[in-house]
C-alpha positions in Angstrom: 126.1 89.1 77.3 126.3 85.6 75.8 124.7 82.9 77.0 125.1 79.2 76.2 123.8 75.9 78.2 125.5 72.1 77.8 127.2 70.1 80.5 130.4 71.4 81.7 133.2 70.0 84.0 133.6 72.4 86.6 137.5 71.2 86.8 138.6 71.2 83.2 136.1 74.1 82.7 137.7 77.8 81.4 135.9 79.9 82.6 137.0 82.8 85.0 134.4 82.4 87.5 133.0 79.1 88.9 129.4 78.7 90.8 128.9 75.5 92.9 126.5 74.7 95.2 126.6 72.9 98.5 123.6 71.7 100.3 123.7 71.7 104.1 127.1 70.1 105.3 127.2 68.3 101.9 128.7 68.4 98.3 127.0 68.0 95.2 128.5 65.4 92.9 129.8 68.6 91.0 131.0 70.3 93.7 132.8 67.3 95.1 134.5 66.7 91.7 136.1 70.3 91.7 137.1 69.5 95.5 138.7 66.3 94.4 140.7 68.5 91.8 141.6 71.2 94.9 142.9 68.5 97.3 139.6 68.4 99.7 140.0 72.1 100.0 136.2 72.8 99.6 135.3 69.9 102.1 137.7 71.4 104.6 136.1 75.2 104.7 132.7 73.8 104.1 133.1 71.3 107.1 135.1 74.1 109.3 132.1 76.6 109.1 133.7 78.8 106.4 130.4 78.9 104.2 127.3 79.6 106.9 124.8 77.0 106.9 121.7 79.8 106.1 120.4 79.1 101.8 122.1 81.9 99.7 125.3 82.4 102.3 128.3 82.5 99.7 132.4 82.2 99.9 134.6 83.5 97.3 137.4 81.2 96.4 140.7 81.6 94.9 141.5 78.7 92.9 144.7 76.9 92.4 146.9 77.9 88.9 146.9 74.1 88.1 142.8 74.7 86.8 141.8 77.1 84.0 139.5 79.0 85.9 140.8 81.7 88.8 137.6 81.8 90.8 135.0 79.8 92.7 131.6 81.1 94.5 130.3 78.2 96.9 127.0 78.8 97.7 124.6 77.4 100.3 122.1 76.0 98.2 119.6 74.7 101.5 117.4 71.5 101.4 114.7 72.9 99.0 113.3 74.7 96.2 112.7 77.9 97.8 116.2 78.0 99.4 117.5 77.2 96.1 116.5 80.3 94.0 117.8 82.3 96.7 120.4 80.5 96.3 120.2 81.9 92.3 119.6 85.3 93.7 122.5 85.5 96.1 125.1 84.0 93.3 124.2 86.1 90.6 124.8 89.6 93.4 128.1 87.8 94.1 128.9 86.8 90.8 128.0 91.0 90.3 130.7 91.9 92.5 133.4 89.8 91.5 132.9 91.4 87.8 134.9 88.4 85.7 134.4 88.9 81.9 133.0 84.7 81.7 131.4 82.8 84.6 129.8 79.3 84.6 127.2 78.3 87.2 127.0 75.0 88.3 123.7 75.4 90.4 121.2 73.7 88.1 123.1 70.2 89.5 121.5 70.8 92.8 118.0 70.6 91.4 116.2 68.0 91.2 112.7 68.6 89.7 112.6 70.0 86.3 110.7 72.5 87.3 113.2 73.8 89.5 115.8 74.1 86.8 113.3 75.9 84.8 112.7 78.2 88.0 116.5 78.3 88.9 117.7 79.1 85.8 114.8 81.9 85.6 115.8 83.5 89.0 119.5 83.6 88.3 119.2 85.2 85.1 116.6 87.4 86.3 118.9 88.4 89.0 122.2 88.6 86.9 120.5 91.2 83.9 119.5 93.6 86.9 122.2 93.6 88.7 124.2 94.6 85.2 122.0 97.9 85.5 123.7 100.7 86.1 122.2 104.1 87.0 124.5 106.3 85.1 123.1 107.8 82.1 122.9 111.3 83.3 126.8 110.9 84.8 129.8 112.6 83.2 132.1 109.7 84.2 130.3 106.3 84.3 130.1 103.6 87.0 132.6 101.1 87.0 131.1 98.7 83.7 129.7 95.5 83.5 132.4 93.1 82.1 130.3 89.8 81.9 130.1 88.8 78.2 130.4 85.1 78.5 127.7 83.3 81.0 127.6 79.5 80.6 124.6 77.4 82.5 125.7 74.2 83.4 123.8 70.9 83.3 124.0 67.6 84.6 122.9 65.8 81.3 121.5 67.4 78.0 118.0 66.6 78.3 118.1 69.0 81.2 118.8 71.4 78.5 115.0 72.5 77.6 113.9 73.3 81.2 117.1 75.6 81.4 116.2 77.7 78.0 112.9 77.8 79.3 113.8 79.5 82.7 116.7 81.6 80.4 114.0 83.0 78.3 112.0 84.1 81.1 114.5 85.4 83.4 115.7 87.5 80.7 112.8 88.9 80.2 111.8 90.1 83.1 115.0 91.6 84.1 114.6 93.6 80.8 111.4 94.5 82.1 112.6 95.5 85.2 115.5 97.5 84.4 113.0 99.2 81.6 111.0 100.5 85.0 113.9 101.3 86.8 115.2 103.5 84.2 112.2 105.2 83.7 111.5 105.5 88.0 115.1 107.0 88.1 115.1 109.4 85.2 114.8 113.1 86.5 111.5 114.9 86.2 113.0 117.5 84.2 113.7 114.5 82.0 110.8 112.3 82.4 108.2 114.3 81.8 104.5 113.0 80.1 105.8 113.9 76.5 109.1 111.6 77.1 106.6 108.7 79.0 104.6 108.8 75.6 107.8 109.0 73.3 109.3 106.0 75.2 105.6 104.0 75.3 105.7 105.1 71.2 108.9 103.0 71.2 108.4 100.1 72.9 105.6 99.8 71.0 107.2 100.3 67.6 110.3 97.9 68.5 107.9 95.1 70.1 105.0 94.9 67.9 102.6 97.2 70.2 99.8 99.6 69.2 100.0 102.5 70.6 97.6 105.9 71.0 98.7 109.2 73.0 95.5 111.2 73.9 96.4 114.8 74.5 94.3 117.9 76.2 91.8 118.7 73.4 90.7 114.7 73.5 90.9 114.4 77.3 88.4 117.8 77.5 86.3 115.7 74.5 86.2 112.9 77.1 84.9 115.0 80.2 88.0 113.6 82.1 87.3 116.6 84.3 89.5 115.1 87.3 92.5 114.3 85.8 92.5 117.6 83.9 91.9 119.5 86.9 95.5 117.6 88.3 97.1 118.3 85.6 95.9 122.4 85.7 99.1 124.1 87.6 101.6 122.7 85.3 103.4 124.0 82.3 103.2 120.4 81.3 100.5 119.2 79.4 99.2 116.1 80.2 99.1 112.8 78.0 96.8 109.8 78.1 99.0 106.6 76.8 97.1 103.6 75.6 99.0 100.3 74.5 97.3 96.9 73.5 99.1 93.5 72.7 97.6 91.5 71.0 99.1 87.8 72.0 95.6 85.6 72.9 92.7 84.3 70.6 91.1 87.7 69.0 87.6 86.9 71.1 89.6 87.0 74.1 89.0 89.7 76.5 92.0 91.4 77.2 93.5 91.8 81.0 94.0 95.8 81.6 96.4 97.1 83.4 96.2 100.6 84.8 99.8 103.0 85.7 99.8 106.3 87.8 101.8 108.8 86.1 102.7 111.9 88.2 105.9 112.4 86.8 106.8 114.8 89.6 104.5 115.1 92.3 105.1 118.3 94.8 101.6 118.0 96.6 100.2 120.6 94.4 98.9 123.6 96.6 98.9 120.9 99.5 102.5 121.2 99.1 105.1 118.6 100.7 107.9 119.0 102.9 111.1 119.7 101.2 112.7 117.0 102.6 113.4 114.2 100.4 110.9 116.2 97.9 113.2 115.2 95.0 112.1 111.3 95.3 108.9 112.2 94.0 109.9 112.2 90.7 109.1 108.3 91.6 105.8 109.0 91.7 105.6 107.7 88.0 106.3 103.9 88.9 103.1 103.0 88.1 103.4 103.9 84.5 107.0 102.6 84.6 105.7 99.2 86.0 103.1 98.8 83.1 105.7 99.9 79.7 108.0 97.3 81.5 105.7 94.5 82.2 104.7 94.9 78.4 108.1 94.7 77.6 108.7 91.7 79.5 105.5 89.9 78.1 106.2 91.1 74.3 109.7 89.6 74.8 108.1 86.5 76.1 105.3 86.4 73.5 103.2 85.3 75.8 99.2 84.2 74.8 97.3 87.2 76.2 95.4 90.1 74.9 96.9 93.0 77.4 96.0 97.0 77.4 98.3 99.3 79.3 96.2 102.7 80.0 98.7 105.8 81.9 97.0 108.7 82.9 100.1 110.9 83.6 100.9 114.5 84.2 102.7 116.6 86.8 101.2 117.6 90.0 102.2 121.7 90.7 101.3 124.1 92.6 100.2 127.8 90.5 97.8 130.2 90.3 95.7 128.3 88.3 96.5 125.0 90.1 93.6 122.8 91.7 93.0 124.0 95.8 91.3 122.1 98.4 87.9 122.5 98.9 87.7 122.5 94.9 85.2 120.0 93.8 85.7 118.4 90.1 83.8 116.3 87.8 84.9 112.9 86.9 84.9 110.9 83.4 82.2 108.6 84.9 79.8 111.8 86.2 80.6 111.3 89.9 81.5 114.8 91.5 84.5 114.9 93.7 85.3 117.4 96.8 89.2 118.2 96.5 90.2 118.2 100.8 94.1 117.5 99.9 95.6 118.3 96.5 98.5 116.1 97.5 95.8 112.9 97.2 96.2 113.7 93.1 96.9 110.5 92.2 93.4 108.5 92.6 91.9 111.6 90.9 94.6 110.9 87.6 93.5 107.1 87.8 90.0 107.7 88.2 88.8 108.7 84.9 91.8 106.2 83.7 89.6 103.4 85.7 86.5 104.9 84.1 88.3 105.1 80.2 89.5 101.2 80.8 85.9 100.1 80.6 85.7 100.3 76.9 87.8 97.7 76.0 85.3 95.4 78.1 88.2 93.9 80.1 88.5 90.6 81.7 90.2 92.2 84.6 91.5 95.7 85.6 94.8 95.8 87.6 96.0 99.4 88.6 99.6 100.0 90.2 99.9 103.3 91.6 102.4 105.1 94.2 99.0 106.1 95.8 99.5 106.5 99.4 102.5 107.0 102.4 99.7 104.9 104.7 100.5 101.7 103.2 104.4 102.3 103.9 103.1 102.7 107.3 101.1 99.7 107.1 103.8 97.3 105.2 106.9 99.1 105.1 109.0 98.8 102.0 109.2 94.9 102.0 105.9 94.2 101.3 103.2 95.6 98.0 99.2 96.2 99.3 96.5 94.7 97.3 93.4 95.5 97.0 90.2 93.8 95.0 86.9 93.3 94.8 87.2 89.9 93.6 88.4 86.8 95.7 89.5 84.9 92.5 91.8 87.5 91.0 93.5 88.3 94.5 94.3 84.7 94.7 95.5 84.7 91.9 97.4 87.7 92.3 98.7 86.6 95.6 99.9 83.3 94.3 101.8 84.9 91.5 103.3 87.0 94.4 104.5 83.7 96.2 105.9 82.6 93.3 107.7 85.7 92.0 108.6 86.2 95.3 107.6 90.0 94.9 105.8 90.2 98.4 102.2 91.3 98.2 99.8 91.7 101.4 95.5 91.6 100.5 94.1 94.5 102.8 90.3 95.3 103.2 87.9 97.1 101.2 84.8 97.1 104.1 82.0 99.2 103.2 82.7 100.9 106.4 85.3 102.9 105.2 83.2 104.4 102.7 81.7 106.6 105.3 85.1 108.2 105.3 84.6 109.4 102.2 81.5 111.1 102.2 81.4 115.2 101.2 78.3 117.6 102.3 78.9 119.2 99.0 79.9 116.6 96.7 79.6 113.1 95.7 82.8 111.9 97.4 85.7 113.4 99.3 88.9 112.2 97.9 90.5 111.5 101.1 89.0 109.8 104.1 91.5 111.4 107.0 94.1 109.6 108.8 92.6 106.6 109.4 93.3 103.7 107.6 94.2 105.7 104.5 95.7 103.2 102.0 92.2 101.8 102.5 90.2 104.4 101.7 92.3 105.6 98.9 91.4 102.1 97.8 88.0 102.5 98.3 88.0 106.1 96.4 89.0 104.1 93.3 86.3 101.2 93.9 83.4 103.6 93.2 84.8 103.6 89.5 85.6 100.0 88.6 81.9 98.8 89.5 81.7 96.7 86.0 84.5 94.7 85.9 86.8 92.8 88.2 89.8 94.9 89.6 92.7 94.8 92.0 94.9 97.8 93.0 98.8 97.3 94.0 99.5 100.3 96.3 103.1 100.2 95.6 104.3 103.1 97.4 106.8 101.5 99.6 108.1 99.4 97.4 108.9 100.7 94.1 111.7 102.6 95.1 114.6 102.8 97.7 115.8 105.3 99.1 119.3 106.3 101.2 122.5 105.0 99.8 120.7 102.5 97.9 118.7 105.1 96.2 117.0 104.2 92.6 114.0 102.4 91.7 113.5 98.7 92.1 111.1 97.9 89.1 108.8 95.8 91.5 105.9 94.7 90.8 107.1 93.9 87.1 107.7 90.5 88.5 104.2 89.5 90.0 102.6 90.9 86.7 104.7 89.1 84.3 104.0 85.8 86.5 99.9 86.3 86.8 100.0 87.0 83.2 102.2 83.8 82.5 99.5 81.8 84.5 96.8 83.2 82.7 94.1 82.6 82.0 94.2 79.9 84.6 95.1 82.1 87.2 91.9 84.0 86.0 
């Protein structure tokens, strides 16, 4: 897809699709000059109720065959900057549907600040590349394609031009991110196993600049990574340690870690699940998929930050020689752990990952796993839980969330719920029971992230879809690629 930005003439303009924006019971000096061209014909359905009064509400137009272009999409841009990008957000899905081969959208007119060009442009673009995704690549017969090649950006006046290329740049990048982790989520486990994460991590990193090391069993035994090994046991999948670094800040910078679970098909192990829906746990590797396409998003964006991506990741199976509960394993960091439910594998993969992080003497640690059903329960699937042991970095965290608008929800870390974890035979339990169990899977993961700063992002309800919509929704790409655009400020 082609994109170009310069003031345009929504009435003499060629393009096959037109975006305007109307705000409240009003038109836009933009808007008003195609209605002048249409006879008052936008007036009339805008005044008449036609296009609902809530921001992001759109109405599909047929235009008349005296103009160049065939189609308009009103849309209810609201009274301010928040209604606006959903505004963005709700054009580029209609824009999606109509599937013309050029469009022009005439939304930047509506903003006044240039910061909410910048951030208009940025959410419409973001929106636009992933809703050109298509889930197809293992279908015989593809989905209907894309035909979008010619996407103008419309300004008022050409020193709006800058804020615009700024907001393009970033909103394509993240929807390259994002549709990098939704690939990944939705690739089969038979597919996507730890060998193809750590071929497609070896690529990113050879096509964006990257460093990358795979660690494999021999040098994960070397490192006493006892836990994740013992995960990893009933599989005829070997497991794979993937460490990438970008290198964007000062060299004496400390470098912000991020942390990806990695089951690349999780079937509870000898805790076995039930069948039903068994086959979405092949999502169980959005973690991983969140960090190669955050680092694909901030490569693209060059951004000025020192960034290592560690993924512990390995399949979780039941088999004769596979891990059973009451089993009790040694971690990376020394700390002995009683096994009471195989199917809690994934804080014993990100353990010794937590513990392994250390060594690059991070600024901050930021782990996204799909870690527990408990926090669905808790926040359903609109919402990401955070956790941290540092005020700073959850506001920070929670303020690139606002921003992003990837919804994120701080929960507790109490001591209290540490007594949950406690094992007559070992040094911890790895679950805590029913109660409050996103928390104490939290907690789990606390007692090996003592020396530096840390957050967690139980993204379990939220990094996939399920039903019709099925597929992965490459969240929390968004709120990453924004705290990392912040910092160090946000730091």
């Amino acid at each position: 897809m082609e994109f170009t930005i310069k003031p345009l003439s929504p009435a003499l303009d060629s393009a096959e699709c037109l975006i305007l924006p109307v705000t409240g019971s009003s038109l836009p000096a933009v808007t008003a000059e195609l209605d002048a061209a249409l006879g008052g014909r936008i007036g009339e359905l805008v005044t008449a109720g036609d296009l609902a009064a809530k921001a992001g509400s759109t109405l599909t137009l047929l235009l008349s065959g005296a103009l160049a272009a065939k189609k308009a999409i009103l849309v209810q841009a609201g009274e301010d900057e928040q209604s606006l990008l959903a505004a963005a957000r709700a054009a580029a899905r209609a824009l999606a549907g109509l599937n013309p081969a050029s469009a022009t959208s005439y939304l930047a007119h509506a903003a006044g600040k240039k910061s909410a060009r910048s951030a208009l442009a940025q959410a419409f673009v973001q929106a636009l590349i992933t809703e050109q995704y298509r889930p197809d690549s293992w279908k015989s017969e593809k989905d209907t394609p894309r035909k979008l090649a010619q996407m103008q950006l419309s300004c008022a006046k050409k020193g709006d031009i800058a804020e615009l290329e700024s907001g393009l740049a970033a909103g394509l990048a993240l929807g390259h991110g994002m549709n990098l982790t939704r690939e990944l989520g939705n690739a089969p486990g038979n597919v996507c196993t730890p060998a193809y994460l750590a071929e497609q991590a070896q690529q990113l990193a050879r096509e964006n600049g990257l460093k990358c090391q795979v660690l494999e069993q021999a040098e994960l035994e070397a490192l006493g990574m006892g836990s994740f090994l013992a995960v990893a046991r009933g599989s005829a999948q070997a497991p794979r340690l993937i460490v990438l670094e970008y290198r964007g800040g000062k060299k004496a910078q400390k470098p912000v870690a991020l942390v990806g679970k990695g089951i690349t098909f999780d079937s509870g192990g000898i805790s076995l699940k039930p069948g039903e829906a068994m086959d979405e746990m092949k999502y169980d590797m959005c973690g991983a998929a969140t960090v190669l396409g955050t680092f694909r998003a901030v490569a693209e964006l060059g951004l000025p930050v020192n960034l290592v991506g560690v993924i512990p990741t390995c399949e979780n199976m039941p088999a004769g020689n596979a891990l059973k509960p009451g089993d009790i394993v040694t971690s990376m960091a020394g700390l002995t752990i009683e096994v009471l439910n195989t199917d809690a594998e994934g804080r014993l993969i990100l353990c010794d990952a937590l513990t392994y992080v250390g060594k690059y003497q991070p600024e901050v640690v930021i782990d996204i796993a799909t870690l527990t059903g408990a926090c669905v329960i808790a926040l359903g699937h609109v919402t990401t839980g955070l956790f941290a042991n540092d005020d700073a970095l959850a506001d920070a965290l929670l303020a690139a969330a606002k921003t992003s608008d990837d919804k994120t929800w701080r929960l507790p870390l109490f001591d209290e719920y540490h007594e949950q974890l406690k094992s007559n035979f070992a040094d911890l339990a790895n679950i805590g029971g029913r109660p409050g169990g996103a928390v104490t899977a939290a907690c789990f993961l606390s007692r090996f992230t003592k020396d530096y700063r840390w957050a967690h992002l139980d993204i379990a309800g939220t990094a996939w879809k399920s039903g019709a919509a099925k597929g992965a929704t490459g969240r929390p790409v968004p709120l990453l690629v924004e705290f990392l655009r912040q910092y160090p400020a946000g730091k």
